[in-house]
C-alpha positions in Angstrom: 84.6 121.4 121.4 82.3 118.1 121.2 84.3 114.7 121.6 84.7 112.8 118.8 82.4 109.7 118.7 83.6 106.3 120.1 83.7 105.4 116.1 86.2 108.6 114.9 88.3 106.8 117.9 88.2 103.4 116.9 91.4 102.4 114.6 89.4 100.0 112.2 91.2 99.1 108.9 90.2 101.5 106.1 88.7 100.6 102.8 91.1 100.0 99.9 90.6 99.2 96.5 91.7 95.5 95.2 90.7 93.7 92.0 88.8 90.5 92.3 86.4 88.3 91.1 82.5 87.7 92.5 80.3 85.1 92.0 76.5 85.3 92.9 75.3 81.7 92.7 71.8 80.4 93.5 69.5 77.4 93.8 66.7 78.1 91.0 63.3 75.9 91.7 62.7 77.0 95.5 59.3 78.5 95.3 58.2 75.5 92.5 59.4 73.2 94.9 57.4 74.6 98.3 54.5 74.5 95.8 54.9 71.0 95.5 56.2 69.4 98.6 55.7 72.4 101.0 58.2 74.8 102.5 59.7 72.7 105.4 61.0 70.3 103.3 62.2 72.4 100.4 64.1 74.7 102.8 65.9 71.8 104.1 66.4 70.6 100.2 68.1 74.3 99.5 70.3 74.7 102.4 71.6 71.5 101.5 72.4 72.8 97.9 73.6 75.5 99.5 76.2 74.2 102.2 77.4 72.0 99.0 78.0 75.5 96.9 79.7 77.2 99.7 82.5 73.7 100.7 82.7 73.8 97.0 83.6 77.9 96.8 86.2 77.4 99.8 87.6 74.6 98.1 88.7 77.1 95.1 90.0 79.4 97.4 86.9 81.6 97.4 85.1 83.8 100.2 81.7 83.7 100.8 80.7 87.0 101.9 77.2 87.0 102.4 74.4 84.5 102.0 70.9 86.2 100.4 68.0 84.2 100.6 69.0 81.3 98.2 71.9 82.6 97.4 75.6 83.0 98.2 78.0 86.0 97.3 81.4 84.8 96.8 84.6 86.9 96.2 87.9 85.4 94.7 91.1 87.0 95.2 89.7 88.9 98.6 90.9 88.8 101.4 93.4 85.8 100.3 95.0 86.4 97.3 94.8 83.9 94.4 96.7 84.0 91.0 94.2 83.2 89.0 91.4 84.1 90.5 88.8 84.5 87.4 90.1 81.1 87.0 89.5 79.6 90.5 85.3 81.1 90.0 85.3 79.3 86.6 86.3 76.2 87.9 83.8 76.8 91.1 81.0 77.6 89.1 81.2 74.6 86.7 82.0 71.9 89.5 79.0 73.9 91.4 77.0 72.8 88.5 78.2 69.2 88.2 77.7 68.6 91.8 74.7 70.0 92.3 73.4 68.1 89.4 74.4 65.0 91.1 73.0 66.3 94.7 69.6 66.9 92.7 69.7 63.7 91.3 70.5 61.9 94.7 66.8 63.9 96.4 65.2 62.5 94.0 62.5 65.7 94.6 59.5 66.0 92.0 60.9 69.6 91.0 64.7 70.2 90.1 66.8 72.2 91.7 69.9 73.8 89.6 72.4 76.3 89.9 72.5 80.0 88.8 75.4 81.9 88.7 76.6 84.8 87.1 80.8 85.9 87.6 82.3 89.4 86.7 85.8 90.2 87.5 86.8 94.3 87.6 87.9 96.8 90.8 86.3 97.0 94.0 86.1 98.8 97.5 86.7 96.2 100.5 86.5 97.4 103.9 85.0 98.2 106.8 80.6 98.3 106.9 78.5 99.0 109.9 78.2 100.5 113.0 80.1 100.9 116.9 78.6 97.8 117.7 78.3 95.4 114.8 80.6 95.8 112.5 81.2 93.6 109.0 83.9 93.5 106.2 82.4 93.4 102.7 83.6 94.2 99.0 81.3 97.1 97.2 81.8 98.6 94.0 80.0 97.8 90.5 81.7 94.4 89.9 79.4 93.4 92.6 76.4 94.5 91.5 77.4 93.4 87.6 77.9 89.9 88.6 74.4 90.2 90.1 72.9 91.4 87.7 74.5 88.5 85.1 73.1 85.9 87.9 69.7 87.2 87.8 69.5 87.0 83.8 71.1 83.5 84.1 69.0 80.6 83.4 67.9 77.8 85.6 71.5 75.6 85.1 73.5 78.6 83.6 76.2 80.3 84.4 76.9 84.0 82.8 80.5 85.7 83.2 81.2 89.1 81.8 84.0 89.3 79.0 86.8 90.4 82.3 86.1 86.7 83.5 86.0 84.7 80.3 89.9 86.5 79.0 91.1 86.5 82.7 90.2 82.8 82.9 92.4 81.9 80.1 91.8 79.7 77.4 90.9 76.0 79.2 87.3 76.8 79.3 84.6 76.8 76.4 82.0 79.8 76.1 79.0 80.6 74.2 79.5 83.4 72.1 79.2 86.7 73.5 76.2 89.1 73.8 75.7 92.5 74.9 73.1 92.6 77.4 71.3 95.3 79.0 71.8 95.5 82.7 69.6 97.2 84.9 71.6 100.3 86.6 74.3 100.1 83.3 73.9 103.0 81.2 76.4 100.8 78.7 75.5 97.3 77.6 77.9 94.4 79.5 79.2 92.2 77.4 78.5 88.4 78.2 78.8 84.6 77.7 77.7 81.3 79.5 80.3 79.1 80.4 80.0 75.9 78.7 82.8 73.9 80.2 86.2 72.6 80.1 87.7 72.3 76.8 88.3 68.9 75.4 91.7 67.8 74.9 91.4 67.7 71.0 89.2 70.1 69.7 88.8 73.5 70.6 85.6 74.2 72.2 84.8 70.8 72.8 82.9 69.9 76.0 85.1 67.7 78.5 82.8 64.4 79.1 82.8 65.1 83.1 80.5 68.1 81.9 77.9 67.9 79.7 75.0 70.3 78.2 72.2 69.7 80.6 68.5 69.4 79.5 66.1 72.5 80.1 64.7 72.0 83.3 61.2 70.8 83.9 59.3 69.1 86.4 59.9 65.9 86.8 57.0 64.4 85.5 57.7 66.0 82.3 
């Protein structure tokens, strides 16, 4: 009888299935940016943004599991547990956004750079992924690919959340109303709002000061 392979041996921790919360977030304006100042300096402008994203992630407790291109994928509520942790991405993504803004402001770059985000809360695998050799711990499962998905439909300073985020969150933050959008690789449409902001201490809905609507982003000669 063949011996088993070094990896049947190996007593790595098996995948288990956890609920959580994942955030894909992204600097929009990369490639209009290399157009305009070349790609040295703009790929020193985004992984500025995006060191700022990810101390701003860890802050809310979040982990960043992977970094793609010019973006990061963060999971809340994996492998440190949060109470909250639809809440914790909501308040990531918006003081994400804020900063960001600020950052942006302080380059003083002909193009803007903003954040895109899209959040969906719901079941996943985390586990074990590769090989012998190399060997990585990651969080699959349709959530993921759901909140990627919402990021990619996001608009340059947006952030979409499916509706598991927005009730999960609870009731501090202000949304758009929702849509049903057509995902690609959903056979169902995924319901989906933008997350506005903090709710103002008097009205409901109303926009907290510290975070207001942005303008549509142009160049900034426009």
């Amino acid at each position: 009888m063949d011996a088993a392979p070094d990896d049947a041996r190996t007593s790595a921790p098996a995948a288990r299935a956890i609920r959580a919360t994942v955030a894909f977030v992204g600097v929009a304006g990369f490639s209009a940016l290399s157009r305009a100042v070349g790609a040295e300096r703009a790929y020193l402008a985004v992984t500025g943004c995006l060191r700022l994203l990810d101390a701003i992630a860890r802050r809310h407790g979040g982990a960043v599991d992977k970094y793609q291109g010019d973006s990061l994928m963060i999971v809340f509520g994996h492998p440190a547990p949060l109470a909250r942790p639809a809440r914790e991405a909501a308040e990531a993504a918006l003081a994400m956004r804020r900063e960001l803004r600020a950052y942006d402001r302080a380059l003083g770059l002909p193009v803007q750079l903003a954040l895109q985000a899209g959040i969906a809360s719901g079941p996943l695998v985390a586990g074990p992924v590769g090989g012998r050799v190399v060997r990585e711990f990651h969080v699959l499962g349709d959530t993921v690919n759901v909140a990627a998905r919402l990021k990619a439909r996001a608009a340059p300073d947006a952030i979409r959340a499916d509706e598991a985020t927005a009730r999960e969150a609870g009731d501090r933050f202000a949304w758009s109303a929702f849509e049903d959008l057509a995902l690609k690789g959903k056979s169902r449409a995924v319901r989906a709002a933008a997350l506005l902001g903090v709710r103002g201490p008097h009205a409901v809905g109303t926009l907290a000061p510290e975070d207001p609507p942005a303008a549509p982003l142009v160049g900034r000669d426009a």
